[in-house]
TORPA-4810 file (N, C-alpha, C, O; in nm, 3 decimals):
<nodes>
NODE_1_1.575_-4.673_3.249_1.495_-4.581_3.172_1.562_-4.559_3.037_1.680_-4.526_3.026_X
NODE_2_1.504_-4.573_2.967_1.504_-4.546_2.801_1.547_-4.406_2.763_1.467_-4.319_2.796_X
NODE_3_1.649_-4.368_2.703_1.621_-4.188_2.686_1.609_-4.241_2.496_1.659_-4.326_2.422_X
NODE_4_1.495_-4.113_2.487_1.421_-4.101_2.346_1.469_-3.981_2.284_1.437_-3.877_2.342_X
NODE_5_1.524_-3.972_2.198_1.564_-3.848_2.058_1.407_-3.838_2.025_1.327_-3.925_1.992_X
NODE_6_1.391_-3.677_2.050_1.251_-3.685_1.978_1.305_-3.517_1.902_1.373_-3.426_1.949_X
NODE_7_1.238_-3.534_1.769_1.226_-3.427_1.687_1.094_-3.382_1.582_0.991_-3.435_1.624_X
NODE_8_1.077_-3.322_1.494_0.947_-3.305_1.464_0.887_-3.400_1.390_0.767_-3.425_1.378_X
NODE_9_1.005_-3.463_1.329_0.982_-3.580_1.219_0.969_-3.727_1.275_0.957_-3.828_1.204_X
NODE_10_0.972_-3.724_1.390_0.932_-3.870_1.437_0.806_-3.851_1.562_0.782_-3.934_1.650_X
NODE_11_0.753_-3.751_1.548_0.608_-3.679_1.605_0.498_-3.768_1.550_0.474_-3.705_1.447_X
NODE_12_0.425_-3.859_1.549_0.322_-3.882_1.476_0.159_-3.904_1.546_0.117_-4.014_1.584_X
NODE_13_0.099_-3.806_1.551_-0.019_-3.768_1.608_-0.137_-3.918_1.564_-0.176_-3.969_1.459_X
NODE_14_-0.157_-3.942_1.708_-0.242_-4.050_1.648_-0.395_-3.974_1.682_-0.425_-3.862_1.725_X
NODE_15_-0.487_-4.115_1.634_-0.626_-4.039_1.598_-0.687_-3.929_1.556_-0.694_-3.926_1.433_X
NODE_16_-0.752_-3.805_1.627_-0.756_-3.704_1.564_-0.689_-3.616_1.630_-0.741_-3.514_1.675_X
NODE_17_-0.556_-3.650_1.645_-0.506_-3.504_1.727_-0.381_-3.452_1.578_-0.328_-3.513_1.485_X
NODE_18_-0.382_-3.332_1.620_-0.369_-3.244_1.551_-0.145_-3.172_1.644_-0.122_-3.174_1.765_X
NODE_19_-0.068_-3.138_1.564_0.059_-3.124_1.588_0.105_-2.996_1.538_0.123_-2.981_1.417_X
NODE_20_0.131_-2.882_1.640_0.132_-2.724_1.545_0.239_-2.671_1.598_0.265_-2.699_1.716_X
NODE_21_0.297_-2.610_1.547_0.434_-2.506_1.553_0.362_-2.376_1.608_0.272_-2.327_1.540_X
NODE_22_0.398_-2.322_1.726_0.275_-2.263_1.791_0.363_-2.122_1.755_0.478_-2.114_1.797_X
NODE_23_0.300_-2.003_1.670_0.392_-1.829_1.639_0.439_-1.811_1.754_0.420_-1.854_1.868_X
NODE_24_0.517_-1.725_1.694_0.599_-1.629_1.821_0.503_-1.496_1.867_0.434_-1.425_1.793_X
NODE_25_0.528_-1.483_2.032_0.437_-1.439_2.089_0.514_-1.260_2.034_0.625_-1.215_2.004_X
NODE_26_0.349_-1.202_2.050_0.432_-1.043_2.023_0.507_-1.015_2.100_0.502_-1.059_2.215_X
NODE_27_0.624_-0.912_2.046_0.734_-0.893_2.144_0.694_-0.748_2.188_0.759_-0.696_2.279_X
NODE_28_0.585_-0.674_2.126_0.522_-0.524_2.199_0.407_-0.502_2.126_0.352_-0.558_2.031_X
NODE_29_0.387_-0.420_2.186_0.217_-0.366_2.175_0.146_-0.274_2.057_0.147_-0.154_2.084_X
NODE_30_0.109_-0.296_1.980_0.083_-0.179_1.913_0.125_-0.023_1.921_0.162_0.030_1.817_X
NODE_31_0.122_0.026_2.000_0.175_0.170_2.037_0.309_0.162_2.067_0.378_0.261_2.094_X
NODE_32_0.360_0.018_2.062_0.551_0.010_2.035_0.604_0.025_2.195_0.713_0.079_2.212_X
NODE_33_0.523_-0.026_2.316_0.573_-0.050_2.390_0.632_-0.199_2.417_0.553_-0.292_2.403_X
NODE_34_0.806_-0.238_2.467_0.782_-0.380_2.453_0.750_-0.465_2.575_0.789_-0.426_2.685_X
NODE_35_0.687_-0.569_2.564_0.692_-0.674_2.667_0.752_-0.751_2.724_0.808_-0.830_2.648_X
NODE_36_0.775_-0.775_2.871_0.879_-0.860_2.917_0.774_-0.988_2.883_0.658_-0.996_2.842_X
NODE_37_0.896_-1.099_2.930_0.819_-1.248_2.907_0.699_-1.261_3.037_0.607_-1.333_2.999_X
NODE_38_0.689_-1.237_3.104_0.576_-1.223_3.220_0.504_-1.182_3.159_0.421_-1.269_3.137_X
NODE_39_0.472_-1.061_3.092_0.337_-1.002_3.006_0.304_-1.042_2.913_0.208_-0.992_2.853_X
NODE_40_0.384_-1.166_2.858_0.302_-1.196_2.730_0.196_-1.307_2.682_0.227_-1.426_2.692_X
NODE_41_0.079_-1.273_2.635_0.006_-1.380_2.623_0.010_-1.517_2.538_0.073_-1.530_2.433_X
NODE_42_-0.053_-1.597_2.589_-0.018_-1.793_2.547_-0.088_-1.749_2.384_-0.203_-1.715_2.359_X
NODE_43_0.051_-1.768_2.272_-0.010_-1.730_2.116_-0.165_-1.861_2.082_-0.171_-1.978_2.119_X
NODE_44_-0.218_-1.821_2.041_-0.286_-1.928_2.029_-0.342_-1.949_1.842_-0.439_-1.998_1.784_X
NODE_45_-0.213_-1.880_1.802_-0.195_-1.935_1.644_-0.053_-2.026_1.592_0.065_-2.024_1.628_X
NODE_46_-0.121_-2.096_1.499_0.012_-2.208_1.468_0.043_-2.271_1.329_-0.007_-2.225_1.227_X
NODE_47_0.088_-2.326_1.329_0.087_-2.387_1.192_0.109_-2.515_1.184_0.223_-2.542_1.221_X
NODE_48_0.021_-2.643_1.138_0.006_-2.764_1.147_0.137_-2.841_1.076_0.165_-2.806_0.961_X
NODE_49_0.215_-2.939_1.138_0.311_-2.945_1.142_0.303_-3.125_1.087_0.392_-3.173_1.017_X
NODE_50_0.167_-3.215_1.140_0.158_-3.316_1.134_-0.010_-3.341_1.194_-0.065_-3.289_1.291_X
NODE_51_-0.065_-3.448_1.088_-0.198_-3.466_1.161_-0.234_-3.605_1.184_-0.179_-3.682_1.106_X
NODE_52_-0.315_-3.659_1.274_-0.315_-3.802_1.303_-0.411_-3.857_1.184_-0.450_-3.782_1.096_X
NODE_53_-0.452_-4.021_1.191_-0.524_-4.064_1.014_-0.667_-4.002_1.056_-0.738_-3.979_0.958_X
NODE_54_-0.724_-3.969_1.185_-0.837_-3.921_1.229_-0.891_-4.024_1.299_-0.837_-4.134_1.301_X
NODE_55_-1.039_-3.990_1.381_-1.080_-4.087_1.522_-1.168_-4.193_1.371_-1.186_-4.184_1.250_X
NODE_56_-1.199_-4.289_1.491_-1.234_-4.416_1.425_-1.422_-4.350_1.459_-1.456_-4.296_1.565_X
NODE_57_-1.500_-4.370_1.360_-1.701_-4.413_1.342_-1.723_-4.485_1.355_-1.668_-4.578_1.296_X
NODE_58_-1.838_-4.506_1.454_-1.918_-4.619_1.496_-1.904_-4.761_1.424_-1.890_-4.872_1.473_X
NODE_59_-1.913_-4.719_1.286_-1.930_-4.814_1.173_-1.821_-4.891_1.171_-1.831_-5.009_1.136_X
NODE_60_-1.684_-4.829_1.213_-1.589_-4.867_1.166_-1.467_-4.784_1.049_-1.360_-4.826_1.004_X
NODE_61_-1.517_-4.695_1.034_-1.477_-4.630_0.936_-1.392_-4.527_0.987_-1.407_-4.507_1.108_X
NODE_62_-1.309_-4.456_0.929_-1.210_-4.316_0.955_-1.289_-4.194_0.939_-1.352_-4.189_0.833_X
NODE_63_-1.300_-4.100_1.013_-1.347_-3.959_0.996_-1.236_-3.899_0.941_-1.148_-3.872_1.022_X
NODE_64_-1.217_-3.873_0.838_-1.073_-3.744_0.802_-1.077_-3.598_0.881_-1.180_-3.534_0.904_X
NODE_65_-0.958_-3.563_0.913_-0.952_-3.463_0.969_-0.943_-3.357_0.878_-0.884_-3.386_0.774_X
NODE_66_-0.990_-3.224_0.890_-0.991_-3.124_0.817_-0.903_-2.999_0.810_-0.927_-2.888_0.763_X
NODE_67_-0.799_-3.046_0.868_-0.710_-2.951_0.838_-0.597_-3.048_0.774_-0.596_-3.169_0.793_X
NODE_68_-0.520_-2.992_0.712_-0.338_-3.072_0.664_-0.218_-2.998_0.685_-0.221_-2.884_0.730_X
NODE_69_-0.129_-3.047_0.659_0.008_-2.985_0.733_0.028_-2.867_0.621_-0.016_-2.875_0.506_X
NODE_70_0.108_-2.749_0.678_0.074_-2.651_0.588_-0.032_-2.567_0.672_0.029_-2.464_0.700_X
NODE_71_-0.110_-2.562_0.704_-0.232_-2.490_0.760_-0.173_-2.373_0.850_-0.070_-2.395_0.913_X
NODE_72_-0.226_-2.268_0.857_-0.228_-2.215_0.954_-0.349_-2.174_1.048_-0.430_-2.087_1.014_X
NODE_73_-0.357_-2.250_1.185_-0.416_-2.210_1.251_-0.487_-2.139_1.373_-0.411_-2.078_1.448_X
NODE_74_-0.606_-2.138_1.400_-0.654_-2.033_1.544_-0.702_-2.159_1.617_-0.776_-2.241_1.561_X
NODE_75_-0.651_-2.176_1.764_-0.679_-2.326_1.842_-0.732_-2.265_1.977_-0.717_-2.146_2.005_X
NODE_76_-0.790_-2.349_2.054_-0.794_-2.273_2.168_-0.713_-2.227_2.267_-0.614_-2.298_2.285_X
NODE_77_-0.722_-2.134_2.334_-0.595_-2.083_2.437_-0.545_-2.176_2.507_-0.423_-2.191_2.506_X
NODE_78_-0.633_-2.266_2.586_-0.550_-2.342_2.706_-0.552_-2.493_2.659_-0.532_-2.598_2.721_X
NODE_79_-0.583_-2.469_2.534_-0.589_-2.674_2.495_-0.475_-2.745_2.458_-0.391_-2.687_2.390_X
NODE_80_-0.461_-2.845_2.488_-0.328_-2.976_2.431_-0.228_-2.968_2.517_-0.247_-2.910_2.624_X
NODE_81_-0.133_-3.011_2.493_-0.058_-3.020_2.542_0.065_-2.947_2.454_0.075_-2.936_2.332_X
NODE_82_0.175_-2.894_2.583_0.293_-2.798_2.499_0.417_-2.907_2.524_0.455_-2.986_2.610_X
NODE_83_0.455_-2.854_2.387_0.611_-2.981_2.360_0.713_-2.840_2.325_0.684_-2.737_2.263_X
NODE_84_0.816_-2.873_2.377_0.955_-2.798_2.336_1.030_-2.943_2.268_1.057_-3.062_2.291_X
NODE_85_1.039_-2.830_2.168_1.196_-2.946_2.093_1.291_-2.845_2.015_1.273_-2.775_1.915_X
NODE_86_1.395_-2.864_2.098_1.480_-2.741_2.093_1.449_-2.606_2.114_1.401_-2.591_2.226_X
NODE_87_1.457_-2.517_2.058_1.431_-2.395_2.081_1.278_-2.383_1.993_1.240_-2.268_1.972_X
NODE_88_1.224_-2.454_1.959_1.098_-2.418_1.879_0.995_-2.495_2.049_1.025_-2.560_2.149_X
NODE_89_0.882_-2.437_1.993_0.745_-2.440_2.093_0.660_-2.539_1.979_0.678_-2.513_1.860_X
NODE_90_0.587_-2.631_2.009_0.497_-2.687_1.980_0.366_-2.721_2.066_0.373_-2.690_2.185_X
NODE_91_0.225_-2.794_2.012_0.129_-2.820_2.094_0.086_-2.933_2.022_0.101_-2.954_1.902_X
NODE_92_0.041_-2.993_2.092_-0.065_-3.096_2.043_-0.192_-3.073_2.065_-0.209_-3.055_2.186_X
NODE_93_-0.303_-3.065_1.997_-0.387_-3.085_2.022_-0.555_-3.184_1.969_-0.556_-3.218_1.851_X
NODE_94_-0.642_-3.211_2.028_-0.751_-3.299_1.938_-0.791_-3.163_1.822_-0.738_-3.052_1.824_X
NODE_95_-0.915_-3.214_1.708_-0.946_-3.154_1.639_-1.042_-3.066_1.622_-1.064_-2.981_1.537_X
NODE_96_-1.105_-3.107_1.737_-1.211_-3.044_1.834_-1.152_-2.858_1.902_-1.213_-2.754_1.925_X
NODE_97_-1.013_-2.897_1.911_-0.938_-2.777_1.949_-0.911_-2.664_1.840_-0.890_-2.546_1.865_X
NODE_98_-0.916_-2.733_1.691_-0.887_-2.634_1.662_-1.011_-2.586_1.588_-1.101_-2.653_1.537_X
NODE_99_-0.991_-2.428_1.596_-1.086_-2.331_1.570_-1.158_-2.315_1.410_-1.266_-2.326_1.351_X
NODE_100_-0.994_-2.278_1.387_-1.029_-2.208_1.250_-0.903_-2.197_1.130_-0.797_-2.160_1.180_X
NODE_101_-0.898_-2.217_1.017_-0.803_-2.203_0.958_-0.733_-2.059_0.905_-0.812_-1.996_0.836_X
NODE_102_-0.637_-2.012_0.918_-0.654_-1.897_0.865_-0.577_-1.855_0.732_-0.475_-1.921_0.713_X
NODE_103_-0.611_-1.744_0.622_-0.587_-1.703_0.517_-0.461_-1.594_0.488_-0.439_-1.554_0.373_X
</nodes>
């Protein structure tokens, strides 16, 4: 078996999947109570880290994907897949997953 060095920079999302640095989950509640790690919910905001060239059209042609690295985004709760590399959290996901960009 092969062992692989993987880090963020040799990540490269093929087709239209999409590669996000997933926030840190709140550590308490509005009213300033805090949360253990059992209570806290899967963040489901991130920031695009790397994007694939996009899925291939009928025709033959590339669909571009609409988000770029830099982005911050809203994805769905339970989609892609989760990568640890080192102490940071990542996800992968298609483009279909993600929601929305945010401002």
């Amino acid at each position: 078996m092969t062992k692989v060095s993987l880090s963020v920079s040799t990540v490269k999302p093929l087709g239209d999947r999409v590669f996000i640095k997933v926030a840190e989950s709140e550590e308490k509640t509005p009213g300033g109570i805090l949360l253990p790690d059992t209570a806290k919910e899967k963040p489901q905001v991130g920031e695009v880290v790397a994007v694939g060239p996009g899925k291939w059209n009928e025709d033959g042609s590339r669909q571009t994907i609409d988000v770029k690295v830099g982005d911050k985004v809203l994805y769905s709760k339970y989609a892609g897949t989760d990568i640890k590399i080192g102490t940071e959290d990542y996800v992968l996901v298609t483009e279909k997953d993600v929601l929305a960009t945010l401002t």
